[in-house]
N, C-alpha and C positions, 0 to 999 in steps of 0.2 A: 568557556564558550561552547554550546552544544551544536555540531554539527550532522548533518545527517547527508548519506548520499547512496542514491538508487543507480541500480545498476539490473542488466539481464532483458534489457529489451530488445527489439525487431521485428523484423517480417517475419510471420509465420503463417500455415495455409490455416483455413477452417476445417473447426474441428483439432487443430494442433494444441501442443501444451509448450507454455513457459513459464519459467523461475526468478523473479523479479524477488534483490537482496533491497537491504537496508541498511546501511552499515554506521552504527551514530558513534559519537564519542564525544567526549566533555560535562560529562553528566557527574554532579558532585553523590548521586545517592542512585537506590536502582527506582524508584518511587516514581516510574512514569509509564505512559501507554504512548503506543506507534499506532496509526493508523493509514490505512491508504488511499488515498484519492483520486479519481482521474479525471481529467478536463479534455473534450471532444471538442474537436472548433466549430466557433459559435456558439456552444454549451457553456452552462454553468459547472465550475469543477463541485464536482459530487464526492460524496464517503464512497467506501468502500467495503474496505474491513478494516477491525480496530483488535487491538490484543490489549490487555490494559497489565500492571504492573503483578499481579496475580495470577495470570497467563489466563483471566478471564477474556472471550473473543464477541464482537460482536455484528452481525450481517446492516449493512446500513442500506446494499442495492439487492433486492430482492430477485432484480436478475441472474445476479451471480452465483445464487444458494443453490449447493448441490456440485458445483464447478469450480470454484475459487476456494482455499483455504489459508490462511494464517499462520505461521508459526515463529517459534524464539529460541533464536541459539543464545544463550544468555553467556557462556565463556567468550562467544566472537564477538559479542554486542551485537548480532544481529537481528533482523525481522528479514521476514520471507513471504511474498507473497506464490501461491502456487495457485498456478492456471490453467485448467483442461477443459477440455471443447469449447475452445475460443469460436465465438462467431466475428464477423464482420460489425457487428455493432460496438463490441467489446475495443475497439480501435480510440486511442487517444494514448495522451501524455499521463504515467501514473506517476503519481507523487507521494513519500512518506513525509511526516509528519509528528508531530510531540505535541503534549499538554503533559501535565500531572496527574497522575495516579491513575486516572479511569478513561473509560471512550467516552464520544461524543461523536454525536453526527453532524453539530455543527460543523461547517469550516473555518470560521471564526474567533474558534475557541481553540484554537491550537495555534501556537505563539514560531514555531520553527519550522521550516519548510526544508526539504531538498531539493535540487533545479530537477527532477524532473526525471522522468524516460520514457521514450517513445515507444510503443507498442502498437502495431500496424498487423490488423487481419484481413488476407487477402488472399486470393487463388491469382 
């Protein structure tokens, strides 16, 4: 059974950086991609960033490019999202995520979810 669980959220001022993990387990093979999502209230949950099982990466919010990046500790099983000069827009619940083998900007096509973590930019 594949679980996945975020972690590394909070209040931070603008302009500040945070490191939002990923931590999965239950995976019979390594043949999958993580990606990140985040949902604003009243928004629709949107992609984010995606790493696929080849440490291919891909930008799904074009806001973020330039300021967010991706990465894979593959001994911890982890993904990592990294965050700098957070603005106040950048505020919601980020979420990882699984499908097989490759990204996807759908959010529909990613079958496991983790509950979630709160990311809050604010002065």
């Amino acid at each position: 059974q594949v679980q996945l669980v975020e972690s590394g959220g909070g209040l931070v001022q603008p302009g500040g950086s945070l490191r939002l993990s990923c931590a999965a387990s239950g995976f019979t093979s390594d043949y999958y991609a993580i990606g990140w999502f985040r949902q604003a209230p009243g928004k629709e949950r949107e992609g984010v960033l995606c790493i696929s099982n080849t440490d291919r990466y891909t930008y799904y919010a074009d806001s973020v490019k330039g300021r967010f990046t991706i990465s894979r500790d593959k001994g911890k099983n982890t993904v990592y999202l990294q965050m700098n000069s957070l603005k106040p827009e950048d505020t919601a619940v980020y979420y990882c995520a699984t499908r097989d083998y490759y990204c996807s900007g759908y959010v529909q096509s990613y079958r496991t979810w983790g509950q979630g973590t709160q990311v809050t930019v604010s002065s």
